[in-house]
N, C-alpha and C positions, 0 to 999 in steps of 0.2 A: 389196547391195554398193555402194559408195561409187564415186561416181562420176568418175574422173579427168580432172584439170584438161586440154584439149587446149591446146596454146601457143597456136592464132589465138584463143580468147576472150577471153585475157587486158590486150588491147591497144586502140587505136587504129588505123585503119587510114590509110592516106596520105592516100585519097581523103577522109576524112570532115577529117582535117588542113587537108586543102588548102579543102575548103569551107567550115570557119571561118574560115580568114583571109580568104579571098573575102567572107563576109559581114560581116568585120569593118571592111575596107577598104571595101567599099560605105558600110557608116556613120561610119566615119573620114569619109569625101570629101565626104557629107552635109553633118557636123555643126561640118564645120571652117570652113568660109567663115562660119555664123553665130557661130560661137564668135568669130571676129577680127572678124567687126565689133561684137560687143558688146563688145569688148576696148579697140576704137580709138574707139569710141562712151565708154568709162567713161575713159580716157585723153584725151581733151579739157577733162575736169577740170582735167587741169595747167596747160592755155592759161587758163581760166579764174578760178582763183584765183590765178594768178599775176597775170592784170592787174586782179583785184581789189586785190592786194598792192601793186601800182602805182600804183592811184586813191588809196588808202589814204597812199602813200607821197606824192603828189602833193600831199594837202590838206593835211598836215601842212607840209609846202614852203614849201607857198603861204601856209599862216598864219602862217609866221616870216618872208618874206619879198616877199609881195606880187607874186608872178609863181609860172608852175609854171615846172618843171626841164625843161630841153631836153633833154638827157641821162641815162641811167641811173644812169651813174658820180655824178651828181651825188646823187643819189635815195641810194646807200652800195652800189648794184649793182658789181659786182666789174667788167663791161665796160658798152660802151654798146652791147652786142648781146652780152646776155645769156641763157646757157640759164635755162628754167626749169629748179624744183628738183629732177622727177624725168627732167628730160632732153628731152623729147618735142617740145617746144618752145623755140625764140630767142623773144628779147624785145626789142624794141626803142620807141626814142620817136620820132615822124618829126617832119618838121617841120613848123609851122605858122606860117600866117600874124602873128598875135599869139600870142604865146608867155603875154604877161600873162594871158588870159583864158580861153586853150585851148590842148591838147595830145592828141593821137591817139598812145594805146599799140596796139602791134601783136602779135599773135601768129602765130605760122608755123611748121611741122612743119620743124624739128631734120632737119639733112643726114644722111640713111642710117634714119632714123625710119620703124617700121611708119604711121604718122601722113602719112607722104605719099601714103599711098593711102586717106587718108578722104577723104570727100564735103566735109569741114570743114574748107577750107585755111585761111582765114584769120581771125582774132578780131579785132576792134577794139573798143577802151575810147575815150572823152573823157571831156570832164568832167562831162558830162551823167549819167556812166554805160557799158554796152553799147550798140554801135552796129551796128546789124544793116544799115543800108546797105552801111555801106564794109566789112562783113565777108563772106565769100565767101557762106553759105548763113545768112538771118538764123532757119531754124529750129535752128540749130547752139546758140544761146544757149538755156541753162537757163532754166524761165519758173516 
């Protein structure tokens, strides 16, 4: 004789419901904190080829006109506290003592930026290059 379906085998029941989500939220709560620093870790990129794009824009400057730019605006930057491209980061040039010979770009985690809660607050370029003194943490720079 064939045997009839009873309704409770057919289902789910609350309790085994409610223990998936329980153990999903467990690894949610895990896996989340390493997920955003690997997030704001690959996001420091933008600080970086941005003031790579700054050295770059610098020595061209300098070779038409025998001093670097004090300024952004000058460089064809839209301000002279410029975001980067993908937002993350301002960019700015500060000032320096001889401008003929040297210049410090800056980079800094963008007002409201998950970026302000990296270990990596600050980038610094000159003409040398990356500058890992004047920058917050010098293993922040890509090697």
């Amino acid at each position: 004789m064939d045997r009839i379906k009873d309704d409770h085998d057919a289902g789910v029941t609350l309790v085994e419901l409610l223990i998936v989500i329980a153990v999903a939220g467990i690894l949610m709560s895990l896996a989340y904190p390493t997920f955003s620093d690997a997030l704001r870790k690959a996001r420091r990129a933008d600080a970086v080829t941005s003031l790579f794009k700054v050295q770059l824009e610098q020595e061209k400057y300098r070779a038409a006109r025998y001093r670097y730019a004090e300024r952004l605006s000058e460089l064809g930057w839209p301000a002279d506290d410029a975001g980067s491209p993908a937002g993350h980061y301002r960019l700015a040039l500060e000032p320096v003592e001889e401008p003929r010979v040297s210049y410090h770009a800056r980079a800094v985690p963008a007002p409201g930026s998950d970026q302000q809660r990296d270990r990596c607050q600050v980038f610094v370029l000159d003409e040398q290059g990356p500058n890992p003194a004047l920058s917050s943490d010098p293993s922040c720079w890509p090697r």
